[in-house]
Backbone as JSON, one array per atom type, in Angstrom:
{
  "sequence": "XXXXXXXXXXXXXXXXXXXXXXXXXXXXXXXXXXXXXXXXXXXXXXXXXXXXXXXXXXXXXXXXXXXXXXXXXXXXXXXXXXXXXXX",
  "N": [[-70.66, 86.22, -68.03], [-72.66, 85.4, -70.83], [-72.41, 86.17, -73.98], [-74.59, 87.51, -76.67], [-75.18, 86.72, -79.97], [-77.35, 88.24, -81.51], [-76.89, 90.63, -80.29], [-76.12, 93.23, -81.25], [-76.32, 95.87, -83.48], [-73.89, 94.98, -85.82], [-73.43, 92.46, -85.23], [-75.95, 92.02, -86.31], [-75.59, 92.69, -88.75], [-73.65, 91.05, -89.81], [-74.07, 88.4, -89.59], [-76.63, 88.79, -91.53], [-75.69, 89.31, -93.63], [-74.11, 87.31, -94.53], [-76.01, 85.27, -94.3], [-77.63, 86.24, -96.56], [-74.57, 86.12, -98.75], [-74.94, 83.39, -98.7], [-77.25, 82.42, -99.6], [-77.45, 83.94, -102.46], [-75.31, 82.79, -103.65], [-76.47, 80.16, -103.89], [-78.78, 80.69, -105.49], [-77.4, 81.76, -107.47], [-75.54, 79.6, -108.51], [-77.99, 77.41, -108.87], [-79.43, 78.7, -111.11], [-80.66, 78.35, -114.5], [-78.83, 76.79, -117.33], [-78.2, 78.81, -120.01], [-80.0, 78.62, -122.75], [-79.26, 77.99, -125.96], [-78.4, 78.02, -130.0], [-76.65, 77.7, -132.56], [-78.09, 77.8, -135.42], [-77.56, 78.74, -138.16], [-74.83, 79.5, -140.36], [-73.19, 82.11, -141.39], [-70.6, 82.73, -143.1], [-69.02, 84.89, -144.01], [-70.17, 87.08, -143.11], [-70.35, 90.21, -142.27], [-70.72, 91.34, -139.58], [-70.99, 90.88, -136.13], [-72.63, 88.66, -133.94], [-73.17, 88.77, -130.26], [-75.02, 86.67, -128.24], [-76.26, 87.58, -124.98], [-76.15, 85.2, -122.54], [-76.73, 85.25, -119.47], [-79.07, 84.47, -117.53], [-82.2, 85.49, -115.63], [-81.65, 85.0, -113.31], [-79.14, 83.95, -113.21], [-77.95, 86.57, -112.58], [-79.09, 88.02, -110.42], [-78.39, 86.06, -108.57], [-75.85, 86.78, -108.24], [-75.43, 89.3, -108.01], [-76.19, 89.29, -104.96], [-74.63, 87.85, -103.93], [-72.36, 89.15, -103.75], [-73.32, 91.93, -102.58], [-73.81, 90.65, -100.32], [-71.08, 89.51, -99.43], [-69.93, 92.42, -99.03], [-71.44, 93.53, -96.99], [-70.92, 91.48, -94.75], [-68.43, 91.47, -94.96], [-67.85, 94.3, -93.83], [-68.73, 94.05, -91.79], [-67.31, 92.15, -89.95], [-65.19, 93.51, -90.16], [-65.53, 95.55, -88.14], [-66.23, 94.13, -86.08], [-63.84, 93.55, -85.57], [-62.0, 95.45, -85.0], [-62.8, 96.1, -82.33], [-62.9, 97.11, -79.04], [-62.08, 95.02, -76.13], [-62.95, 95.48, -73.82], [-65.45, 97.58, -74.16], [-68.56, 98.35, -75.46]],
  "CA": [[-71.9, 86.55, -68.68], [-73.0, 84.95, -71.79], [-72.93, 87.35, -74.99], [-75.99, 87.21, -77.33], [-74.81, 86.89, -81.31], [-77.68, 89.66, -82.02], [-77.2, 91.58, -79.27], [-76.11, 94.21, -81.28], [-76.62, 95.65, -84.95], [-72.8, 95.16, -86.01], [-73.79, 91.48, -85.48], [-76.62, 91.32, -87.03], [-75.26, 93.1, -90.24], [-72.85, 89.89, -89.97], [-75.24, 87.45, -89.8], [-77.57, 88.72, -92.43], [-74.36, 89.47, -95.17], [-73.79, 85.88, -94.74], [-77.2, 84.72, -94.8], [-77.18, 86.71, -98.62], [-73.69, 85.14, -99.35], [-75.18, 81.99, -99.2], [-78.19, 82.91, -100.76], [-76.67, 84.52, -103.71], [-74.38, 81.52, -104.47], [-77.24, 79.0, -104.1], [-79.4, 81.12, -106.52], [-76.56, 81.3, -108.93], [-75.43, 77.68, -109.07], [-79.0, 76.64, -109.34], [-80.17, 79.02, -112.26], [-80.65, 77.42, -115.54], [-78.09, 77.69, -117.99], [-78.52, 79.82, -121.51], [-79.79, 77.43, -124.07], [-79.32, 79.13, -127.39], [-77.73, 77.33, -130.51], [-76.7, 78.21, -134.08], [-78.81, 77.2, -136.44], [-77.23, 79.13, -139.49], [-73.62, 79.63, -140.27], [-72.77, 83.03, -142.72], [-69.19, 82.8, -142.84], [-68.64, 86.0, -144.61], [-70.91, 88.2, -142.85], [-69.41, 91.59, -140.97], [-71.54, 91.76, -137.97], [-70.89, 89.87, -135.4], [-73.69, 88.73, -133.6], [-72.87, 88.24, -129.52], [-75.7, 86.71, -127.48], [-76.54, 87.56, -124.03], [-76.21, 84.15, -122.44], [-77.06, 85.08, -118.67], [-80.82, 84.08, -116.86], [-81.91, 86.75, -114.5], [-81.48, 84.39, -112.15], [-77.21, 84.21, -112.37], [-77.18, 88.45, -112.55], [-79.27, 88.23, -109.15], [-77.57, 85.27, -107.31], [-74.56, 87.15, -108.15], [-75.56, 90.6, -107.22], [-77.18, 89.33, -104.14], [-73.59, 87.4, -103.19], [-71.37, 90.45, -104.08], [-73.33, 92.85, -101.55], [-73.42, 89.78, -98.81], [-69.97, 89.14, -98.89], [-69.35, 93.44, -98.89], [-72.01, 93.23, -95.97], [-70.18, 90.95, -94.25], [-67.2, 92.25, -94.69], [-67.63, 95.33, -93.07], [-68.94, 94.1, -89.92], [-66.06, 91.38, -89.42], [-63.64, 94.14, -89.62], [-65.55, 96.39, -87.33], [-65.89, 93.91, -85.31], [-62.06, 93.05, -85.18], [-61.52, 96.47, -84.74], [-63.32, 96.43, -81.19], [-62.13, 97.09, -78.01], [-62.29, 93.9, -75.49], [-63.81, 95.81, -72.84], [-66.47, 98.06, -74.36], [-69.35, 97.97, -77.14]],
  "C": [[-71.82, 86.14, -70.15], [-73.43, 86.12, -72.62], [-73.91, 86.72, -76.45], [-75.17, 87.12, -78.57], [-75.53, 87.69, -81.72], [-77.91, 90.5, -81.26], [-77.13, 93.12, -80.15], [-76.04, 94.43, -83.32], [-75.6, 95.26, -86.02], [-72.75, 93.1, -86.33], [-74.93, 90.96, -86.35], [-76.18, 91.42, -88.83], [-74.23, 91.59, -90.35], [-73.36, 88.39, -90.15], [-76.25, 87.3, -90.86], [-76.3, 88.96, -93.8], [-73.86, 88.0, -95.15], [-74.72, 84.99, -95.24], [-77.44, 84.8, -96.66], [-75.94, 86.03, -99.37], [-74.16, 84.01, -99.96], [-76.3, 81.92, -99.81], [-77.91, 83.14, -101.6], [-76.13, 83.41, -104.11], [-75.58, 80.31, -104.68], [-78.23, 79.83, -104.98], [-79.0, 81.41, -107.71], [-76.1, 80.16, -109.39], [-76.74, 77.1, -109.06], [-79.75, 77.29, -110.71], [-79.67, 78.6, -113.62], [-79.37, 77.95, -116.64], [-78.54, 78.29, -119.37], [-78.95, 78.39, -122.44], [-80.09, 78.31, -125.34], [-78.54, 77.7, -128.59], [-77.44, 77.8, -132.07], [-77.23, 76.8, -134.59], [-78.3, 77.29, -138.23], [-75.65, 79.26, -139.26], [-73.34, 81.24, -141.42], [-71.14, 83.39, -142.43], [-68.33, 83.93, -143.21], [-68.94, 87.27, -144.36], [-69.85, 89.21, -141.91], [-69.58, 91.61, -140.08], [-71.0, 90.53, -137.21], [-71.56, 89.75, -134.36], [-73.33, 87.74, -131.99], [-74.08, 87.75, -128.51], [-75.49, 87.22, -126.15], [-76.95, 86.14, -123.43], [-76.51, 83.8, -120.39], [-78.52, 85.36, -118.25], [-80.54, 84.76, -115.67], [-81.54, 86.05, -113.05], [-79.7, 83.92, -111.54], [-77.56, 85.6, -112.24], [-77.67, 88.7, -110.72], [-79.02, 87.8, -108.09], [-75.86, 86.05, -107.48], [-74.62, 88.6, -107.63], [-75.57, 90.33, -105.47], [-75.83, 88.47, -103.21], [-72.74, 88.49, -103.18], [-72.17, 91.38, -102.41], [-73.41, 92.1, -100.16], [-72.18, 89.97, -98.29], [-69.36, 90.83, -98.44], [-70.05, 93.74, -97.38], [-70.98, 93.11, -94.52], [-68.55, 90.91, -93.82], [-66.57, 93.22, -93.63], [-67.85, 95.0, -91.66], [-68.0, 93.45, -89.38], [-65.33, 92.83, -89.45], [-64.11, 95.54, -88.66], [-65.9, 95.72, -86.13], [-64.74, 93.35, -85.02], [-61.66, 94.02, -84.29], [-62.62, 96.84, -83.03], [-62.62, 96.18, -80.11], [-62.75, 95.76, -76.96], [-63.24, 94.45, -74.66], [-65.4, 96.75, -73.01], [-67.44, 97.49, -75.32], [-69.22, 98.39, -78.34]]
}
């Protein structure tokens, strides 16, 4: 008997945490990068002034790969952890 790949929800959670993996990475390697630039120099000043140099678009291809791959994770090892003969 031929077994389905979404027969059951253990699969699908495996299927869709992958789907997001690769989502996530292709929405972070395609978002633009920071363009910022000094214009002034004060060489003496105290402060030190650090931009923010990520586009919402890395924080969410990277969120959005982080809970794929934790996704995905879990269901590979619950389905490792399955017995041959049952569900």
């Amino acid at each position: 008997m031929r077994r389905r790949r979404f027969a059951t929800p253990t699969w699908l959670a495996l299927w869709t945490g992958l789907a997001a993996l690769v989502a996530g990475v292709v929405i972070w390697a395609t978002a633009p990068s920071a363009s910022f630039g000094w214009f002034a120099y004060a060489p003496l000043a105290g402060a030190v002034f650090d931009p923010v140099t990520h586009s919402w678009q890395q924080v969410v291809g990277l969120l959005t790969a982080v809970v794929g791959a934790v996704v995905a994770a879990f269901a590979a090892g619950r389905l490792s952890a399955r017995t041959r003969g049952g569900r």
